[in-house]
C-alpha positions in Angstrom: 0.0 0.0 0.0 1.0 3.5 -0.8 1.0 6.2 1.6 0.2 9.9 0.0 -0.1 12.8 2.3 -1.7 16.6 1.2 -0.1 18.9 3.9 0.0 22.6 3.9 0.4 24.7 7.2 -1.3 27.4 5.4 -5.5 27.5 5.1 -7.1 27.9 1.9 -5.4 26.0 -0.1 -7.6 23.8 -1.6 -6.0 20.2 1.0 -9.0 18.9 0.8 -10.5 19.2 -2.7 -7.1 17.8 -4.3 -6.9 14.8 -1.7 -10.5 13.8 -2.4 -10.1 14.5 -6.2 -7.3 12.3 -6.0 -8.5 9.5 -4.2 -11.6 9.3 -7.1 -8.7 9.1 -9.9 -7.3 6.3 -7.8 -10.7 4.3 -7.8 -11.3 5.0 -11.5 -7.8 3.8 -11.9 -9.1 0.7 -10.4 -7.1 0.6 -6.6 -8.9 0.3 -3.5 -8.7 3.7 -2.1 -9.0 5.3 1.6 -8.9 8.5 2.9 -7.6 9.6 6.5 -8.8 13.3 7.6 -7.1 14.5 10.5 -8.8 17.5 10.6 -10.8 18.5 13.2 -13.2 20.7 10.6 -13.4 17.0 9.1 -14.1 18.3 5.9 -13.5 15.1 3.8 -15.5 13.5 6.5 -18.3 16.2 5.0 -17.8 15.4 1.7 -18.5 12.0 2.0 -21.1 12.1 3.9 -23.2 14.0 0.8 -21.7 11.7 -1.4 -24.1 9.1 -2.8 -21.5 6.3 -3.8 -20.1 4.0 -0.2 -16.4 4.6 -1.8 -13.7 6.0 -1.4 -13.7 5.3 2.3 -13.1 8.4 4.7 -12.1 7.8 8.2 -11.6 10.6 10.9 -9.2 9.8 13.2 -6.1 11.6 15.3 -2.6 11.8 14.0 -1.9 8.8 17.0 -4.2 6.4 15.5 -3.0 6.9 12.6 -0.4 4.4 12.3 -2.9 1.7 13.1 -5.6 2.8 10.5 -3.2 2.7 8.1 -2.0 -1.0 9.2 -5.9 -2.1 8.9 -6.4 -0.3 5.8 -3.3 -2.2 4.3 -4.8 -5.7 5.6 -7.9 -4.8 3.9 -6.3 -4.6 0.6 -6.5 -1.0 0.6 -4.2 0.4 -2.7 -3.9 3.8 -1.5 -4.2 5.7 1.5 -4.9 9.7 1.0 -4.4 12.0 4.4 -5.9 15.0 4.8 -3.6 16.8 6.6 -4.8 20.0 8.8 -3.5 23.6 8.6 -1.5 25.5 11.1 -0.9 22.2 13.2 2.8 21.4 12.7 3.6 18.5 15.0 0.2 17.0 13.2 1.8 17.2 9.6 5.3 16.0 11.0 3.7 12.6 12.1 1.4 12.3 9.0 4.6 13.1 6.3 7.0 10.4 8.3 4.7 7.6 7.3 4.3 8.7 3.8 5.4 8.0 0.5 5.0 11.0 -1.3 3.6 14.4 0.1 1.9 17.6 -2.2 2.5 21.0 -1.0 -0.8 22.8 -2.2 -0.2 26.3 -2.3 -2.2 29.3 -3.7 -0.4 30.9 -6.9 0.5 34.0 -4.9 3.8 35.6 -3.7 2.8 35.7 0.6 1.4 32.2 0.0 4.5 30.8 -1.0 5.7 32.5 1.7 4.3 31.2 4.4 4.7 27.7 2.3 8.3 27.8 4.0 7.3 26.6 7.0 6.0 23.3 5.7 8.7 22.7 3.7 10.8 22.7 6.2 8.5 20.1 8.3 8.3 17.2 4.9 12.3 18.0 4.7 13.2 16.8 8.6 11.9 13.6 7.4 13.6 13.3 4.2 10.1 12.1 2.2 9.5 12.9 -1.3 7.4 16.1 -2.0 6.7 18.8 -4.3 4.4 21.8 -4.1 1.6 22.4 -6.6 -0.1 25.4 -7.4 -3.5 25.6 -6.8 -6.6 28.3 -7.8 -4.4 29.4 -10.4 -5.4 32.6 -12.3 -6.0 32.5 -16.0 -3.9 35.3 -16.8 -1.1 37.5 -15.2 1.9 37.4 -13.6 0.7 35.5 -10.7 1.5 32.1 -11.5 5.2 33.1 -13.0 5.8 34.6 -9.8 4.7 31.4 -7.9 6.9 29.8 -10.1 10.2 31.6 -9.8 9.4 31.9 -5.9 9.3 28.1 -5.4 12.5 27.4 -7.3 13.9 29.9 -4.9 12.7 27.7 -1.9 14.8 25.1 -3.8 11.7 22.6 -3.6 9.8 20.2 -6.9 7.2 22.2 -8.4 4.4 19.5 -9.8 4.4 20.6 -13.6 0.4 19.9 -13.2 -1.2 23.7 -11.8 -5.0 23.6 -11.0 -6.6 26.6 -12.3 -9.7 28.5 -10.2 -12.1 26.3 -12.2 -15.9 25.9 -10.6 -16.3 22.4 -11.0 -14.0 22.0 -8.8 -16.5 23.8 -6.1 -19.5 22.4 -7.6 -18.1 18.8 -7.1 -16.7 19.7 -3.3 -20.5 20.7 -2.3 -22.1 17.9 -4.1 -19.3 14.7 -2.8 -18.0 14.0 -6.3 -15.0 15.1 -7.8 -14.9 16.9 -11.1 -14.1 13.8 -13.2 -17.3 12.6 -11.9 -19.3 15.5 -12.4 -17.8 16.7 -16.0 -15.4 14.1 -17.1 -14.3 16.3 -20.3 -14.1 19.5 -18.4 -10.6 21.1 -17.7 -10.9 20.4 -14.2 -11.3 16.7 -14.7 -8.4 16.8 -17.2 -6.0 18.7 -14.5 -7.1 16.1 -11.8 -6.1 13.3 -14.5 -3.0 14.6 -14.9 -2.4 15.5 -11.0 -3.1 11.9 -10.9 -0.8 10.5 -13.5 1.9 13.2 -11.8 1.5 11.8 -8.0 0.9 7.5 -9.8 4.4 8.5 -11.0 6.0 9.8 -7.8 4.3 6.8 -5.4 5.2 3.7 -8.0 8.6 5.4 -9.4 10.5 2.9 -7.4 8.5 -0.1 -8.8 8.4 0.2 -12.2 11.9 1.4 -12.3 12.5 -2.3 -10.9 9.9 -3.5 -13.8 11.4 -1.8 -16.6 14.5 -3.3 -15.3 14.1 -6.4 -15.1 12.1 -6.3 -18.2 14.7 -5.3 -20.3 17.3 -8.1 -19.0 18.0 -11.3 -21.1 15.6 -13.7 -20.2 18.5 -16.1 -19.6 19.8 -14.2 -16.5 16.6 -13.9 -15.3 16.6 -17.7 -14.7 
């Protein structure tokens, strides 16, 4: 089972659309998905309790418990495990990013946003996990998102080459429990979340199909 993480110290940022989003692309990529919301506005936890299908599975619980959901989830055959991270709490999203795989920054696509980011940086990079920060409710125009840009590579941190644009399906789906590949699959919300998807498959499995393509490309003689 993977472990992927949406952590941002910083409210706002969209944490909770993008994990749930995500967990949906997992399911229509056919894994067994669950979600973790440690925050106490339980938000996810809202989300899925307007949502009229029974999956992806969304499970409040503390940052202490964690460890065993996550243990139970991987028994059950869960795929993927998505936490919801909370803002401002620090020791919360320390705990959560050392038992994950990969972790997304979500930030806003504005200069005292990315900030403010800093401090959660510095969280994910005292436990040495994978990350990368990706902009979020990104403007159609102006020189907002360049800005974001250039002031990431200057935090010397990934930027996810996927940027979610201030779209409203992604709202509409948030209110109604879907995501906005259920709601409008050929929207350009949808096709950001499919590529957000593809982005983070990428980071979580790198590892494994590296191995694949390895040993896929050996002689089948050595292989013996």
């Amino acid at each position: 089972m993977k472990v992927l993480s949406i952590i941002t110290q910083k409210g706002g940022s969209g944490k909770t659309t993008i994990a749930t989003a995500l967990a949906v692309a997992a399911e229509l990529d056919g894994k067994s998905v669950a979600v973790f919301d440690l925050d106490p506005q339980a938000t996810a936890c809202f989300w899925a309790d307007v949502r009229e299908a029974p999956t992806p599975a969304v499970k409040d619980c503390s940052v202490a418990r964690l460890p065993h959901y996550l243990k139970a989830a991987e028994q059950a055959g869960c795929d993927l495990a998505v936490i919801d991270c909370p803002a401002v709490h620090r020791d919360i999203a320390h705990d959560a990013a050392a038992l994950s795989d990969f972790i997304l920054i979500p930030t806003r696509a504005d200069v005292f946003d990315i900030r403010s980011m800093s401090k959660t940086i510095d969280v994910v990079r005292s436990v040495a996990k994978p990350h990368a920060v990706v902009l979020n409710f990104c403007p159609p125009a102006g020189a907002e998102v360049p800005a974001a840009r250039e002031g990431v590579a200057q935090l010397g941190v990934e930027l996810c080459p996927v940027e979610l644009h201030q779209l409203k399906a992604f709202a509409r789906a948030q209110q109604t429990g879907q995501s906005a590949q259920e709601i409008d699959p050929k929207s350009a919300a949808a096709k950001q979340i499919i590529n957000l998807y593809g982005y983070t498959h990428r980071k979580l499995y790198q590892d494994q199909e590296a191995s694949h393509d390895e040993n896929q490309s050996q002689p089948v003689a050595s292989r013996a």
